[in-house]
C-alpha positions as CSV (number, residue, x, y, z in Angstrom):
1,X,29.5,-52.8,-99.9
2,X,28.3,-50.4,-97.3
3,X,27.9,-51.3,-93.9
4,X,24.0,-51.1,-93.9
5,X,23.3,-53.1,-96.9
6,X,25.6,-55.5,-96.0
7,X,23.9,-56.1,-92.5
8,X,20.4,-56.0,-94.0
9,X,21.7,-58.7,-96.2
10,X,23.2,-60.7,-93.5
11,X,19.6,-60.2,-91.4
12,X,18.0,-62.0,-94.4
13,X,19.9,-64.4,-95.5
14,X,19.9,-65.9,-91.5
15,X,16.3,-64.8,-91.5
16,X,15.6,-66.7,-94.8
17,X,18.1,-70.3,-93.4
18,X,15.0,-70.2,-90.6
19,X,16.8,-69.0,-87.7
20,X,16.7,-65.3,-86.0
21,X,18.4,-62.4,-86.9
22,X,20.4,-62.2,-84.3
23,X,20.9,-65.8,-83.2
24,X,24.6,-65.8,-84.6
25,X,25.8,-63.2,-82.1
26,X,24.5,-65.2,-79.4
27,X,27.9,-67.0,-78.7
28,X,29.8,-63.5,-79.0
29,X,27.4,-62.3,-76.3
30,X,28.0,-65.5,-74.3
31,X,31.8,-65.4,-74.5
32,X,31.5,-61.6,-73.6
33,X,29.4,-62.9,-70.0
34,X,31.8,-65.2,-69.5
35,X,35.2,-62.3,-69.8
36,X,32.9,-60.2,-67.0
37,X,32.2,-62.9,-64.9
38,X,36.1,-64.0,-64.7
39,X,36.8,-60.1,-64.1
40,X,34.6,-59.7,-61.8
41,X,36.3,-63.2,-60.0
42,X,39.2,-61.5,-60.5
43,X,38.1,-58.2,-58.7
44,X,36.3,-60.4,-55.8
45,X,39.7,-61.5,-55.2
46,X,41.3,-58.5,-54.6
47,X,38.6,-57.0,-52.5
48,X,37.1,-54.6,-55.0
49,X,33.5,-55.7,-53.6
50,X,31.8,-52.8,-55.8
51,X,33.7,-53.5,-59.2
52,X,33.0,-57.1,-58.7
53,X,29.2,-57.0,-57.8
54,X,28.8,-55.0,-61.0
55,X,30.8,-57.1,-63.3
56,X,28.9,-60.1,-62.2
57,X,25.4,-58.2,-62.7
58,X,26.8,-57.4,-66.2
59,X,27.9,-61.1,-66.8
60,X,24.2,-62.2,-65.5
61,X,22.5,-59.5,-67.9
62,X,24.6,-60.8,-70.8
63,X,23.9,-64.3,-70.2
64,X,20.1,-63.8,-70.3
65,X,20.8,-61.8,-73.5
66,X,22.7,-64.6,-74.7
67,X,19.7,-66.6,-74.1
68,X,16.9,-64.3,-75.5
69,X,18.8,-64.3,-78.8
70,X,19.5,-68.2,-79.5
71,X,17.1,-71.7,-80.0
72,X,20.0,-73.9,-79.4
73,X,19.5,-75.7,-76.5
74,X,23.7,-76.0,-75.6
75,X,24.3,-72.2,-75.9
76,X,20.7,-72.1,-73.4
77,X,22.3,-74.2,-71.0
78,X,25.5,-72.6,-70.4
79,X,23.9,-69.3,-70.6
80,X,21.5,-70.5,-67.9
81,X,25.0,-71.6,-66.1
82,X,26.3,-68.5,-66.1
83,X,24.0,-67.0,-65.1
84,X,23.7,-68.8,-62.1
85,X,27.2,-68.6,-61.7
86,X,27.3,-64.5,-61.4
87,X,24.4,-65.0,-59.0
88,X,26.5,-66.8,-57.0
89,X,29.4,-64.4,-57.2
90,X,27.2,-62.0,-56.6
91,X,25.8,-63.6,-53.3
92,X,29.8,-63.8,-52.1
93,X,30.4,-60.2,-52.7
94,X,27.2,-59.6,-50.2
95,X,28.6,-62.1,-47.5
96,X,32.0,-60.4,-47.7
97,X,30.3,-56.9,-47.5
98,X,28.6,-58.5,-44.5
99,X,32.3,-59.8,-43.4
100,X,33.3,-56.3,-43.7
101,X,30.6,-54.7,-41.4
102,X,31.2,-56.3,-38.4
């Protein structure tokens, strides 16, 4: 089957169960948040403030993506988690900027 026909007939058979076209890759897009935001952990720790801000913007973006595209409540939540979490990352890469300047 071709690639287009087969997604328009995945788009309406999810669109025809009741839920949204694209609420299955809503935990794909979570799971992809959560791989920036331990990268970006990863890059806190060895002082790459820059690559680490970004990757924790990313993982913050993603989460709210994840959240736009699913009406379960559990996937909300932990996307709502994370993306408090890659605020929070982000915040330490500013205080260790700061740490930096003085």
């Amino acid at each position: 089957m071709r690639p287009i026909f087969a997604a328009l007939a995945l788009v309406l058979s999810a669109t025809a169960a009741g839920q949204s076209a694209t609420a299955q890759f809503a935990p794909g897009q979570l799971r992809l948040a959560r791989s920036e935001l331990q990268q970006a952990e990863q890059a806190l720790s060895r002082r790459e403030y820059d690559l680490a801000r970004q990757l924790a913007a990313q993982a913050g973006l993603d989460a709210r993506i994840a959240y736009g595209m699913s009406d379960s409540q559990f996937l909300r939540r932990d996307a709502v988690q994370l993306h408090e979490d890659s605020a929070h990352l982000r915040w330490l890469v500013l205080q260790a900027n700061a740490a930096l300047a003085r």
